[in-house]
C-alpha positions as CSV (number, residue, x, y, z in Angstrom):
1,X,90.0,1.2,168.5
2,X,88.8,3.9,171.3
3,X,88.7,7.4,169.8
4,X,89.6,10.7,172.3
5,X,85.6,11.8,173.7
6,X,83.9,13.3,170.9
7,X,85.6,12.8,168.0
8,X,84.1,10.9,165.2
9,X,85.7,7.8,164.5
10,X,87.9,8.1,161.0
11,X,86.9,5.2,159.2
12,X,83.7,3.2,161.1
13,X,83.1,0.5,158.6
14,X,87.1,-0.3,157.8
15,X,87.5,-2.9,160.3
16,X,84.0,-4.6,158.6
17,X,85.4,-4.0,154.7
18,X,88.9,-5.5,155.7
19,X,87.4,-8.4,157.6
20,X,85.3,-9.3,154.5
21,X,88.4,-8.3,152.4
22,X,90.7,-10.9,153.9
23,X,89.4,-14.2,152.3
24,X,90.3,-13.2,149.0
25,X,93.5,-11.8,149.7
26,X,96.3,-14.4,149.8
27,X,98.1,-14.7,152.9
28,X,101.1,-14.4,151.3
29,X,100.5,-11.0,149.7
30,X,99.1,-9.6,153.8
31,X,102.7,-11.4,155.0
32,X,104.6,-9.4,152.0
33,X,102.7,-5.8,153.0
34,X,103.2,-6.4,156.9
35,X,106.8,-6.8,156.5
36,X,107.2,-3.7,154.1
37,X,105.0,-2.1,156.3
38,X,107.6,-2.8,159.2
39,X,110.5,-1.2,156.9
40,X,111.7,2.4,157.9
41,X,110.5,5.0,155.4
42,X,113.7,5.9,154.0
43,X,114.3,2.2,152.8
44,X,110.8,1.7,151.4
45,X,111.0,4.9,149.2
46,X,114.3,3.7,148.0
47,X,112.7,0.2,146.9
48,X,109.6,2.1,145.3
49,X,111.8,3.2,143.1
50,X,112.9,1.0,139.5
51,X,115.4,2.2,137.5
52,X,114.8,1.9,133.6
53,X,117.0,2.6,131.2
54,X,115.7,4.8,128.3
55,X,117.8,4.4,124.8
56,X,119.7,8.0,124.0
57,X,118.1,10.0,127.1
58,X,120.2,8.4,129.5
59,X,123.5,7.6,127.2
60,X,124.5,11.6,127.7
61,X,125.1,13.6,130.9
62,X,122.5,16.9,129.8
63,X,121.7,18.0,126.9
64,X,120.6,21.9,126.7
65,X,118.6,23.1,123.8
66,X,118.2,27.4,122.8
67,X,114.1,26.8,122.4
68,X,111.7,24.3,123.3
69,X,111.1,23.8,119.4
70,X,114.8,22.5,119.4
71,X,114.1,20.5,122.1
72,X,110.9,18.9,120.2
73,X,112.7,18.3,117.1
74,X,115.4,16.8,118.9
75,X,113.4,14.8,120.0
76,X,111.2,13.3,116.8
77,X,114.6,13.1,115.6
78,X,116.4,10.6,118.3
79,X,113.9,8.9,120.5
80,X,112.1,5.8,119.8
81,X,108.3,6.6,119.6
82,X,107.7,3.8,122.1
83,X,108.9,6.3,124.9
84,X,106.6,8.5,123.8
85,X,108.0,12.1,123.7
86,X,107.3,12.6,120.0
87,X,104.3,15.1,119.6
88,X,100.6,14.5,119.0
């Protein structure tokens, strides 16, 4: 691709790296990125998104806590370690 008179070109070797990057890409996966490449941004931000529920955080509205101590022993107290806000 041209660039405007005097201006480096951005990338000079990327059409050589994705040429030599193509045989070991499936064509599948370069069907799957054109196509979510032709997606309007709005929709593709709402996909990169995944949902996961987390046991007690999300079974109440808010919770508020007087100190950040509170919140910490709250914490240790209610959440499985596997979500890993127990301390250190």
């Amino acid at each position: 691709m041209p660039t405007p008179e005097g201006q480096p070109e951005a990338f000079p070797d990327a059409e050589a790296h994705v040429a030599s990057a193509e045989p070991d890409i499936p064509q599948e996966w370069w069907d799957d990125f054109e196509a979510a490449a032709r997606r309007p941004l709005a929709l593709r931000i709402r996909y990169s998104f995944i949902h996961t529920y987390k046991p007690v955080l999300d079974d109440a509205r808010f919770r508020a806590f007087d100190t950040t101590e509170e919140y910490r022993q709250w914490c240790e107290e209610n959440l499985p370690e596997w979500l890993g806000y127990g301390r250190v």
